[in-house]
Residue, then its C-alpha position, 0 to 999 in steps of 0.5 A: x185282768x187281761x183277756x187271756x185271763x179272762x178265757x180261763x173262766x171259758x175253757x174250750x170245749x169239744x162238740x164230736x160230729x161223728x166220722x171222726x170230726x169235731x168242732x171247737x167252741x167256748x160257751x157263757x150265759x146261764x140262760x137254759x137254751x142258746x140264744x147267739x151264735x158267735x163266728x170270728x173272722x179269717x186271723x183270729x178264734x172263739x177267743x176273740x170273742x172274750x167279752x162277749x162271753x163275759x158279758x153273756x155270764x152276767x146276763x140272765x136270758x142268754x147263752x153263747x156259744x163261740x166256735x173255733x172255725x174248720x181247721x182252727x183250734x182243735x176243730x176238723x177242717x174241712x174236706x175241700x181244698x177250697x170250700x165255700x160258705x156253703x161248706x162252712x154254713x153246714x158244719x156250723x149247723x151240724x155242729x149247732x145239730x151235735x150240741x141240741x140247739x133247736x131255737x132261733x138264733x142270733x147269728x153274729x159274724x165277725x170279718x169272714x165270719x159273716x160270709x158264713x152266717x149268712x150262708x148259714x141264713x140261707x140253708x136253714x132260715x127258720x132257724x135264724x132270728x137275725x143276723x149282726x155283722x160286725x167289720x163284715x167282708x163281702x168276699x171278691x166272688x164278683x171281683x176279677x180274676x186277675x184282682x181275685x188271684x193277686x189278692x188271694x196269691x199275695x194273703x199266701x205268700x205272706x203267710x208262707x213267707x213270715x208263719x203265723x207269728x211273723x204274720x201276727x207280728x206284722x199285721x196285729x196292730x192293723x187290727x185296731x185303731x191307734x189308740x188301741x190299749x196294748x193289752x188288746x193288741x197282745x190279745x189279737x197278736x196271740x190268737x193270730x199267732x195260733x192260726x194254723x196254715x191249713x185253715x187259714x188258708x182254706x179260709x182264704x180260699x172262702x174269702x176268694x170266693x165269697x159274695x157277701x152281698x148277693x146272700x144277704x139279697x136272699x136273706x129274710x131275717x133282720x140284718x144289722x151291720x157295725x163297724x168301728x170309723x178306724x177300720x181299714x181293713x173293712x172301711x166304713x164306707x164298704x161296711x156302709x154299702x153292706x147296710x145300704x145292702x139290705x135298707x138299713x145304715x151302719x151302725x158306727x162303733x165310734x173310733x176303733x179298728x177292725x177287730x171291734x169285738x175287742x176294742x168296742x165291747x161294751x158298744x157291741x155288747x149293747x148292740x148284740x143285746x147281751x147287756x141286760x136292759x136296766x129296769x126304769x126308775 
């Protein structure tokens, strides 16, 4: 079964937030409150997260609730030309807000996804049990400007030169490792080809921005950092400086690429804890 089939059993559904804004999201788990909230990261949507939300089906103390970003999917961007975590942070609480989520819970941002948990960690900590980042990016908020604008400046033009198809074409493969089943890098071309251009781009902007490692400074939840030893686009020395961030090592994945939710999901399953645990012998 491919992952394609596989989101046929995760239909997206529609959470309204009033003034005519709504986010995107797909749910699993059986469990009767949420327990983990799943952010994806800059090219990708809730989609990215198929086995994770195959994995929560299976087990009985969990519910997961994935959503499509401001501006992706069928969710409302934002209003500001270029919002910063703190934007995206208040919608996914208001969002959590709409659907009656009230318990901690565990926050896990893929890529960009996790300069928005932990923003989201800081607005609202008694909320937060803890954070997972997985391939996190630390943004270049500290970056000079002249770094920051040929980064941000040349991630545009690319897009505006190729659209999100040629951009998938071009880029979908470095998402993973080599040895990457073909499925998987169909997988990840599909959900990038869908992107749209203003929320990638707003999203860009966050990226621009973005300091990922002065939040987790102020963070008081655990935190818990992963990323595969193929991933070049966030390296795992850069993902180690992350862990080391908040006293703790990376977690390595084994030899997989960036997009590790897809690649190594049996490993971020375990790690996420939505593998129920085997009872002894």
């Amino acid at each position: 079964m491919t992952p394609s089939d596989r989101l046929l059993q995760h239909p997206v559904r529609l959470a309204e937030l009033g003034g005519g804004v709504r986010v995107a999201y797909r749910e699993a788990g059986p469990a009767a409150t949420v327990t983990h909230v799943l952010l994806h990261g800059i090219g990708s949507a809730s989609g990215s997260w198929v086995f994770q939300l195959a994995a929560a089906q299976a087990h009985p103390a969990v519910r997961v609730l994935a959503w499509d970003a401001p501006g992706y999917g069928d969710s409302t961007p934002l209003v500001p030309v270029a919002p910063d975590a703190t934007d995206y942070a208040t919608r996914l609480w208001a969002w959590l807000d709409a659907l009656d989520v009230r318990t901690p819970v565990t926050l896990v941002g893929h890529s960009l996804g996790a300069l928005m948990v932990a923003r989201a960690a800081l607005l609202r900590p008694g909320r937060v049990q803890r954070l997972l980042l997985l391939a996190p990016a630390r943004g270049y908020g500290q970056a000079p400007a002249a770094e920051r604008a040929e980064k941000l400046g040349g991630r545009l033009a690319l897009l505006a030169r190729l659209g999100p198809q040629g951009m998938a074409q071009a880029r979908g493969a470095a998402m993973l490792s080599p040895a990457a089943p073909t499925a998987l890098v169909d997988a990840v071309r599909e959900t990038m080809a869908r992107v749209h251009v203003g929320g990638y781009t707003q999203a860009a902007r966050l990226l621009d921005q973005g300091d990922l490692l002065a939040d987790l400074q102020q963070v008081k939840c655990p935190v818990q950092v992963a990323s595969g030893s193929a991933d070049t686009i966030t390296p795992p020395a850069a993902c180690q400086a992350v862990a080391r961030s908040v006293g703790q090592d990376r977690h390595d994945l084994g030899p997989v690429g960036h997009a590790c939710p897809l690649e190594a999901a049996d490993a971020v399953n375990a790690l996420t804890g939505l593998v129920p645990l085997q009872p002894a012998e």
